[in-house]
DSSP file (Angstrom, degrees, kcal/mol; ACC not computed):
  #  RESIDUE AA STRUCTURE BP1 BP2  ACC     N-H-->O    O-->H-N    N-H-->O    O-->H-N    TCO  KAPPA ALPHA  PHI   PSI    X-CA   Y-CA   Z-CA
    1    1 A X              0   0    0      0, 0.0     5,-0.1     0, 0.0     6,-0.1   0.000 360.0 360.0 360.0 134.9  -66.3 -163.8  -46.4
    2    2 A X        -     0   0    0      1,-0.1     0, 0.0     4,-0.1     0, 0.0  -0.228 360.0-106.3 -80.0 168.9  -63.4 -161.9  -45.2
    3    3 A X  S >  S+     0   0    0      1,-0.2     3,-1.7     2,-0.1    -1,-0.1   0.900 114.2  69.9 -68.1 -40.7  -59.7 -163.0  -45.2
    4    4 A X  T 3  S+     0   0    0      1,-0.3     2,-0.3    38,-0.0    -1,-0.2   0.829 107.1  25.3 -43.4 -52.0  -60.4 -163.5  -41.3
    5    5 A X  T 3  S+     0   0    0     37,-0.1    -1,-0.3    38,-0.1     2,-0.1  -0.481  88.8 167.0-123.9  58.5  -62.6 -166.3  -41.1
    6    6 A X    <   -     0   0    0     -3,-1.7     2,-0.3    -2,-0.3    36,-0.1  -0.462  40.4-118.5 -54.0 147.5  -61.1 -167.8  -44.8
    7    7 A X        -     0   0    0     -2,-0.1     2,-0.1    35,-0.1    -1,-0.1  -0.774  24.0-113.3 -80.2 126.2  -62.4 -171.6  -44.9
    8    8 A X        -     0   0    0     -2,-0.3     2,-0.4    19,-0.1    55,-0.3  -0.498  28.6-147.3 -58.3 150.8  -59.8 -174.4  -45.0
    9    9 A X  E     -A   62   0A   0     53,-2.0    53,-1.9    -2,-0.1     2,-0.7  -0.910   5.0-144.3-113.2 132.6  -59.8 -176.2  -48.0
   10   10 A X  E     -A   61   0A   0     -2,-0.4    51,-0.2    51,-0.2    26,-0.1  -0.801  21.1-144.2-119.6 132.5  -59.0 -179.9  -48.3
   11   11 A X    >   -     0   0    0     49,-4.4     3,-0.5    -2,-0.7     2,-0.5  -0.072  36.6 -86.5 -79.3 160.0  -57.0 -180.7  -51.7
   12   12 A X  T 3  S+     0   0    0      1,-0.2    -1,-0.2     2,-0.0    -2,-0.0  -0.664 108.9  61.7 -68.7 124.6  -57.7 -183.9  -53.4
   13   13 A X  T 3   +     0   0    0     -2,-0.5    -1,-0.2     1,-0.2     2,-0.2   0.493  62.5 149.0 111.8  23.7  -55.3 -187.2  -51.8
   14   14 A X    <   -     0   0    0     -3,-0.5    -1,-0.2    46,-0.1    -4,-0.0  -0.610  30.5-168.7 -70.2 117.9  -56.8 -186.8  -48.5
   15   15 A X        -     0   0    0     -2,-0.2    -1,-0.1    18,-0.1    18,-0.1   0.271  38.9-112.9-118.8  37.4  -56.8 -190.6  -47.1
   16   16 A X        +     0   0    0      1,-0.1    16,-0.1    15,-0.1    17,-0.1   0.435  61.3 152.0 100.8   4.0  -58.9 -190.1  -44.3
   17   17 A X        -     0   0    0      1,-0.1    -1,-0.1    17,-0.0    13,-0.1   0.841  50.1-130.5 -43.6 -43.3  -56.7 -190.6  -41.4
   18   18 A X    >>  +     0   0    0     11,-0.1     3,-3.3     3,-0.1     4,-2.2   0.347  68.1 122.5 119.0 -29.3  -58.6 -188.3  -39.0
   19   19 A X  T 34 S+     0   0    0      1,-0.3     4,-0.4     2,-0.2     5,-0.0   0.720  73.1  57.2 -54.6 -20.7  -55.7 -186.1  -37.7
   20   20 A X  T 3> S+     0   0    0      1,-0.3     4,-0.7     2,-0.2     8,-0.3   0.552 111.7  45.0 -87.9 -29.2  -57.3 -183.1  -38.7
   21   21 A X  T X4 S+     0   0    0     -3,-3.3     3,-0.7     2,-0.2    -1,-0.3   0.912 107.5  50.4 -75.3 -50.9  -60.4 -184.1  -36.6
   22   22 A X  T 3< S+     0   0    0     -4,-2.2    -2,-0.2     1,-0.3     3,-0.2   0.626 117.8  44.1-112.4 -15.1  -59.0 -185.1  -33.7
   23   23 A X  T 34 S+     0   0    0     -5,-0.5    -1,-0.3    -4,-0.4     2,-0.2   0.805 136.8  10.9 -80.1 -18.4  -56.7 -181.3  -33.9
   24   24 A X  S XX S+     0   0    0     -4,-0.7     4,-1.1    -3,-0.7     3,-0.7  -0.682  70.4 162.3-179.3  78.9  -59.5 -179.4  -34.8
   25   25 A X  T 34 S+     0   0    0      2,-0.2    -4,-0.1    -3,-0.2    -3,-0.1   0.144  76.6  69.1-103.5  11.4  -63.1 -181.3  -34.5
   26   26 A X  T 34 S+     0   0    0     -5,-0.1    -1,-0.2    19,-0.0     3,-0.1   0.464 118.6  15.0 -98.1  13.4  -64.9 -178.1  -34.6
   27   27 A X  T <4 S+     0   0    0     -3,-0.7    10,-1.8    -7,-0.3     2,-0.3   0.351 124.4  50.5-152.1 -26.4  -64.0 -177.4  -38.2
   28   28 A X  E  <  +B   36   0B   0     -4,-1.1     2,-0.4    -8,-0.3     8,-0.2  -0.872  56.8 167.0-131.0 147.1  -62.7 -180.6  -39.6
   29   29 A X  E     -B   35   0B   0      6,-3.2     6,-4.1    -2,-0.3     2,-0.4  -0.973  32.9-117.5-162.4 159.4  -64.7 -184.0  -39.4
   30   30 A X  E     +B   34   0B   0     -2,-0.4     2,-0.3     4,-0.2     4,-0.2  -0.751  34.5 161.8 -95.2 134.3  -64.0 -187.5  -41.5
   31   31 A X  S    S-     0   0    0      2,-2.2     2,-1.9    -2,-0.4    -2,-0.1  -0.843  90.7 -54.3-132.1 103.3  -66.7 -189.1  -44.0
   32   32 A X  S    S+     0   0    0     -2,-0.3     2,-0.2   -16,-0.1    -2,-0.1  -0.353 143.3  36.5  67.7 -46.8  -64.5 -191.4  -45.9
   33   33 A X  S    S-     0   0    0     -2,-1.9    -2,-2.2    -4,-0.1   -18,-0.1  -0.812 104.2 -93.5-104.7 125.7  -62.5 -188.5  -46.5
   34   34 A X  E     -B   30   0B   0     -2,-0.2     2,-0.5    -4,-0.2    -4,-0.2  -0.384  48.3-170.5 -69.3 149.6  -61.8 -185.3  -44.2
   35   35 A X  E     -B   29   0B   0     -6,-4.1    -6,-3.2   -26,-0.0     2,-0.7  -0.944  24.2-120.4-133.1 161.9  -64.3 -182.7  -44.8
   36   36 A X  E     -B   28   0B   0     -2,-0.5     2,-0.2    -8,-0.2    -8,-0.2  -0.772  31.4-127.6 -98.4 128.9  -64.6 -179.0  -43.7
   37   37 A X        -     0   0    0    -10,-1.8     3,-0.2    -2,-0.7     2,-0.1  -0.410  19.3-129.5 -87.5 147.0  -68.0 -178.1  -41.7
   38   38 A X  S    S+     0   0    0     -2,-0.2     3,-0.1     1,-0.2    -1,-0.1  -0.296  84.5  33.0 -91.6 141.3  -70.1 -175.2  -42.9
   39   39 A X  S    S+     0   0    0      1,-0.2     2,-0.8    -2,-0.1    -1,-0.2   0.734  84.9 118.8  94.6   7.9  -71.2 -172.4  -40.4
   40   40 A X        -     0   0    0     -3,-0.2     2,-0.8   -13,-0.1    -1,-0.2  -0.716  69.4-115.9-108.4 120.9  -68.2 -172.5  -38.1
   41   41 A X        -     0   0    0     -2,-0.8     3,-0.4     1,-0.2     5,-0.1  -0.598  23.5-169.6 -76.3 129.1  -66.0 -169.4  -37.7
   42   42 A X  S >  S+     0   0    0     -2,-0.8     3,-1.9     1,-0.3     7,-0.2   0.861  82.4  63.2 -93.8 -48.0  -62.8 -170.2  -39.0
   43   43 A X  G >  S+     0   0    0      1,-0.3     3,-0.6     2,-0.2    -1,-0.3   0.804 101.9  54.5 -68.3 -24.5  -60.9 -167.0  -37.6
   44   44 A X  G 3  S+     0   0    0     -3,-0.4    -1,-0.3     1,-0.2    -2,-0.2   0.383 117.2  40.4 -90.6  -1.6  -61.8 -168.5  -33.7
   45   45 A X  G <> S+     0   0    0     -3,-1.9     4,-3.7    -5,-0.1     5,-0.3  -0.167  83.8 118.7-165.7  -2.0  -59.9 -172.0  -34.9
   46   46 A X  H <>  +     0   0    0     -3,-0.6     4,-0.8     1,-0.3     5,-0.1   0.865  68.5  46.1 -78.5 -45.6  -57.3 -170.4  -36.7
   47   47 A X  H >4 S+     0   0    0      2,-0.2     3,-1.3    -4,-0.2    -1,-0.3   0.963 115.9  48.6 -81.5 -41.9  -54.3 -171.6  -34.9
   48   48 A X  H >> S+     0   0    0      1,-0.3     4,-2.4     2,-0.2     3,-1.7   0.916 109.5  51.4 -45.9 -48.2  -55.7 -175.5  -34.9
   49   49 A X  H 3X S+     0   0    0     -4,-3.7     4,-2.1     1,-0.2     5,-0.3   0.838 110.6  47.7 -64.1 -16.4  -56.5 -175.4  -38.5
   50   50 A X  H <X S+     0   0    0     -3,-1.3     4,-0.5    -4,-0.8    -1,-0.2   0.463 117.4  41.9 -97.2  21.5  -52.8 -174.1  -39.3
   51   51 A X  H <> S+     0   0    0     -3,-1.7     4,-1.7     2,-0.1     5,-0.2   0.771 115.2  54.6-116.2 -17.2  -51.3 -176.8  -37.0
   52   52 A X  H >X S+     0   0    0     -4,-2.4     4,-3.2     2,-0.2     3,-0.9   0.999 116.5  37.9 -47.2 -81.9  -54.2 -179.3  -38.8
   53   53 A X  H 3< S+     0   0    0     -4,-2.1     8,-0.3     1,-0.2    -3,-0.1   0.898 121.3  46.5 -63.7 -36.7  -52.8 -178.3  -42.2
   54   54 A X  H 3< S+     0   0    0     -4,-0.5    -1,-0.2    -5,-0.3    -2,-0.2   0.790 113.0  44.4 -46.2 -36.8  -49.2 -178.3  -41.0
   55   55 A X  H << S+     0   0    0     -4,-1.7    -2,-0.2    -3,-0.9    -1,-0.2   0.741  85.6 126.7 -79.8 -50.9  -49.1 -181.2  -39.4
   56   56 A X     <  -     0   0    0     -4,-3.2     5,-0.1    -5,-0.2    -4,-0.0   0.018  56.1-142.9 -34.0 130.0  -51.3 -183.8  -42.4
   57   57 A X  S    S+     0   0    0      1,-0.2    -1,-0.1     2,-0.1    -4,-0.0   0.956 103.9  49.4 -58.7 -52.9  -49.5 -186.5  -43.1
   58   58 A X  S    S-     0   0    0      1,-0.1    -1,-0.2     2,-0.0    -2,-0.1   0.924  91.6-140.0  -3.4 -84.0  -51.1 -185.6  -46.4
   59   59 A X        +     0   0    0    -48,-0.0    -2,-0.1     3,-0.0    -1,-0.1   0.897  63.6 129.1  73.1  41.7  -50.3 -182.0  -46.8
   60   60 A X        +     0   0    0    -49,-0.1   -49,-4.4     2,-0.0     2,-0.4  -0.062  34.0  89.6 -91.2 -11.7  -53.6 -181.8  -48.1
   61   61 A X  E     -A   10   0A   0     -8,-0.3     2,-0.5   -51,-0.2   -51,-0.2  -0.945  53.5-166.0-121.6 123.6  -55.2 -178.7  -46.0
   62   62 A X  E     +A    9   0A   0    -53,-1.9   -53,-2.0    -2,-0.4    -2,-0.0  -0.980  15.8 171.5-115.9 150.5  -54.6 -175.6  -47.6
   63   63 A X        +     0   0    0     -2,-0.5     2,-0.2   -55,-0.3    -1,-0.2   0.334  50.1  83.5-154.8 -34.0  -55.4 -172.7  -45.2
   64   64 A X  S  > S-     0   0    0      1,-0.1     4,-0.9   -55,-0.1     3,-0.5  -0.657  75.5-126.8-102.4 161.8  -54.0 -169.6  -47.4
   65   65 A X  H >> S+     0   0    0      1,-0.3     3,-1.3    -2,-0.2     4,-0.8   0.973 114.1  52.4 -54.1 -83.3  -55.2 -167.4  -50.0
   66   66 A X  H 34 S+     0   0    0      1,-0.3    -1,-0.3     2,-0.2     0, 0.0   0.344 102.3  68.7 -28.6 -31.9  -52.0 -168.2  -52.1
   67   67 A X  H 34 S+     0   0    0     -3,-0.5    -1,-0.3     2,-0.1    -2,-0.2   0.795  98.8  40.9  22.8 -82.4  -52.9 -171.8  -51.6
   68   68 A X  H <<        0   0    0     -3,-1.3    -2,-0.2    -4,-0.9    -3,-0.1   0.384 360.0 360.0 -66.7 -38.9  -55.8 -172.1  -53.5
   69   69 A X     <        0   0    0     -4,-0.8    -1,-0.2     0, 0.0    -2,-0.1   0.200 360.0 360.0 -66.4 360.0  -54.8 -170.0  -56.6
């Protein structure tokens, strides 16, 4: 997978709120927990997932390379 269509990641102390769905429900959706949906191009979403992870009350969605490491 290129850095273009990188997959959000959601960190463990996610409490399920939704917001991340309801910014971006073509990449994020809640089962107890938010999860990230498989298949989806991430680079077409890009700017909803960074206002998803910016925005979590949480601060829980991590969106970069550096992130993750």
């Amino acid at each position: 997978m290129n850095a273009q269509n990188k997959r959000p990641v959601i960190r463990p102390g996610c409490i399920g709120c939704g917001y991340c769905q309801f910014v971006c429900p073509d990449v994020f959706y809640v089962d107890e927990v938010s999860q990230v949906k498989e298949l989806v191009s991430y680079s077409e979403h890009k700017e909803a997932i960074e206002r998803a992870a910016r925005e979590c009350p949480m601060h829980v969605i991590v969106t970069t390379i550096e992130e993750t490491e």
